[in-house]
N, C-alpha and C positions, 0 to 999 in steps of 0.2 A: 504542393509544397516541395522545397526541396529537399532531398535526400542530407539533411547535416549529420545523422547516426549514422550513415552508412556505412554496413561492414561492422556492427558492433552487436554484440551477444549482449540478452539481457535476459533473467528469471525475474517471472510475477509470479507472487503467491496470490492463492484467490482470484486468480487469474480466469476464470471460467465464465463469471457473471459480472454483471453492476460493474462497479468503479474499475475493478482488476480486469475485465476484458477492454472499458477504455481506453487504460492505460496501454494496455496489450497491440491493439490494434493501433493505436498513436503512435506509438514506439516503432509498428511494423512498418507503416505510412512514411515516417522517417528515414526507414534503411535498417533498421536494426532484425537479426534472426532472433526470435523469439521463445524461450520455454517455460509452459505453461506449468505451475504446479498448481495442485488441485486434490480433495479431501474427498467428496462424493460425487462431483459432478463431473462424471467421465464425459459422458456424452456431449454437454456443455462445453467440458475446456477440448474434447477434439473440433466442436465447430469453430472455435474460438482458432485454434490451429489453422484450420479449412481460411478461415477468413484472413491470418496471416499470410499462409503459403500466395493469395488471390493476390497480395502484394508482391509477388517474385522470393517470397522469404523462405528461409526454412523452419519451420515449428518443430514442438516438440510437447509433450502432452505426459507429465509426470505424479505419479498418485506419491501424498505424504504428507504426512502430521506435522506440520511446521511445529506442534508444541513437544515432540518426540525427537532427542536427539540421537536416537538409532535410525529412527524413519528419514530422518535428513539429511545423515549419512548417506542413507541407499540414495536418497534421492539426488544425492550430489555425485553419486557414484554414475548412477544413470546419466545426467548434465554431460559426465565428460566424455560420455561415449559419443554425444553426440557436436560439443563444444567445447576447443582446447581452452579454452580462456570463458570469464564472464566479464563482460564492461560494465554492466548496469543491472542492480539486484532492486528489487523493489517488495520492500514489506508492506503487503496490503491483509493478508489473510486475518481473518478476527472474528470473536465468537462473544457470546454474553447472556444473559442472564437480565430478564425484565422483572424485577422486583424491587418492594421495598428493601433498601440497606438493612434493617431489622430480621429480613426473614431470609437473607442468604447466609450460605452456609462456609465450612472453611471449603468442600468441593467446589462451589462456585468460583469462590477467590481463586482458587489456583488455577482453574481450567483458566478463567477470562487471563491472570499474568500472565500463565507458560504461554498461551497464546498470540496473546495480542504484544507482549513486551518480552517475552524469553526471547520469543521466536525471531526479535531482530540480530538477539547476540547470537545466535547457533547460524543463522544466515552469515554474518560479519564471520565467523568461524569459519565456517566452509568457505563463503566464496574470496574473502581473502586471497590465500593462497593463489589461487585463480586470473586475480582483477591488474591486472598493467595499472600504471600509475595513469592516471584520466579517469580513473574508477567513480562510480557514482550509487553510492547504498540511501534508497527513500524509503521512509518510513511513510502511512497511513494513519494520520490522528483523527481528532474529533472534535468540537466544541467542548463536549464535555470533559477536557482533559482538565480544561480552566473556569468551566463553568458547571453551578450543580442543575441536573437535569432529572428529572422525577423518573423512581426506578432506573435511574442508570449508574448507582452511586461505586458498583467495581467495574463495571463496564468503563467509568470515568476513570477511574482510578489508576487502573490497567494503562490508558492511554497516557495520563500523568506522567507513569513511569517508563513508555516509550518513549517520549520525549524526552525525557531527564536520559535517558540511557543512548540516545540520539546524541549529545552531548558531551555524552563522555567519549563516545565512536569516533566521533568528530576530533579530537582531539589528540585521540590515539592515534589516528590513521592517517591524520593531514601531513605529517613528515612524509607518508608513503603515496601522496600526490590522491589518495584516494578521502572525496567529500561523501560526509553524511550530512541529509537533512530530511526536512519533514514537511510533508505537503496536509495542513489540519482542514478537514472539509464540511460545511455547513450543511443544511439539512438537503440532504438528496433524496430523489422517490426513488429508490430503490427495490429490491423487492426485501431487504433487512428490513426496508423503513414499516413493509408490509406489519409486523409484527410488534408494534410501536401500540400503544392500546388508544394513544390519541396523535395520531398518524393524522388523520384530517385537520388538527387543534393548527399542528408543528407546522403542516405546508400552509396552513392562511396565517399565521403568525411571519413565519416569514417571508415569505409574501407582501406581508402589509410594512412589514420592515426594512426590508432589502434595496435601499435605491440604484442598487445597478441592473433590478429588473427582478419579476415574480419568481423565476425558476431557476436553480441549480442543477446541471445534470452533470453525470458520471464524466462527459466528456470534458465540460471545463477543472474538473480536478486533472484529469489526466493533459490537459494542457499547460497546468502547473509544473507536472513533475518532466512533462518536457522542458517546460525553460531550463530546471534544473540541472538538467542533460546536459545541457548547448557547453561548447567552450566557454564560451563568455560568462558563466556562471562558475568560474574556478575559484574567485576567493568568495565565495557563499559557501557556509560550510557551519553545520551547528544549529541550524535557524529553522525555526517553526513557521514557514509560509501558510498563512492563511487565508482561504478561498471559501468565501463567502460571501460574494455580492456586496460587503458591507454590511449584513447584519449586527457585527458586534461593535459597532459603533454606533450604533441606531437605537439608543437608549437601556 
């Protein structure tokens, strides 16, 4: 493929496994240097690194709480030692809670927000400052932003208001030439998906649904949130792209 990011810095959160090392390594495929942040999986997001660098890039391998706005600080402290500028942020990191709506608690609610929906505005914070105007902030949604999904009722919720808050980013920011949007992704086998209690239900459901073909992997999300990269994606800005085969027209 050709180099169309080349020469542009971008942070992936969650960057170490599943969808955020896709994106990670798509991003590096294109030209872009890349920095990984990352919560527990050191060793993960350094190979994730390893497999950047094998592109000619330069990596970078960052520990931090996306849902911590001291942790994100350092962690953006760290970025500029290694990155004058960021082009392209990408909110992918998210966390949740498999239960009934009835048996979650107010802990749960808040870890799944600060997480999955704070953690866009403390990025849009920091890397601001940062982004030249061509800037590009992607958010990670989910089906269940729009749709109710058994036991995922703040995990859904959470995502809701990443997109609602994707909108309002959008808005703020588009005078300063810098687009937000959101790449929402259908049922991936992931190893999250591992922890799904009908994981086998969800892949032959959609599967039997999907006519653009049985299987959704990490990489076609992360070919998403490239198009949204490209120049030619400048007045896109605001919008929930959604990358599902066609599942959610399928009845």
């Amino acid at each position: 493929m050709t180099e169309s990011l080349a020469g542009k810095k971008a942070l992936v959160t969650g960057g170490s496994r599943g969808i955020g090392r896709a994106i990670a390594l798509k991003l590096a495929s294109a030209g872009c240097d890349v920095a990984i942040a990352y919560h527990n999986s050191h060793e993960e997001a350094e190979a994730v690194c390893r497999a950047v660098r094998e592109f000619g890039r330069h990596a970078h391998a960052i520990q931090a709480d996306v849902s911590d706005p001291e942790s994100m600080g350092e962690a953006f402290t760290s970025l500029r030692e290694h990155f004058a500028r960021v082009d392209i942020v990408i909110s992918n990191a998210a966390i949740g809670v498999l239960r009934p709506a009835l048996e979650l608690t107010l802990k749960h609610w808040r870890r799944c927000l600060e997480t999955n929906a704070l953690a866009l505005n403390l990025l849009a914070q920091h890397a601001v400052p940062l982004m030249p105007e061509g800037g590009r902030i992607i958010a990670i949604s989910s089906l269940g932003a729009s749709r109710a999904i058994p036991q995922y009722a703040f995990i859904g919720a959470s995502k809701a208001a990443l997109e609602s808050l994707a909108r309002s980013l959008a808005q703020e920011l588009g005078p300063r030439g810098i687009r937000v949007n959101v790449v929402s992704a259908g049922v991936v086998d992931t190893d999250a998906l591992k922890f799904f209690p009908n994981r086998e239900q969800l892949l032959s459901e959609y599967a039997r649904r999907t006519p653009a073909g049985p299987t959704l992997t990490p990489e076609n999300v992360a070919d998403a949130v490239y198009l949204l990269c490209q120049p030619e994606a400048a007045m896109i800005t605001g919008h929930t792209l959604v990358v599902d085969g066609g599942y959610c027209i399928s009845g």
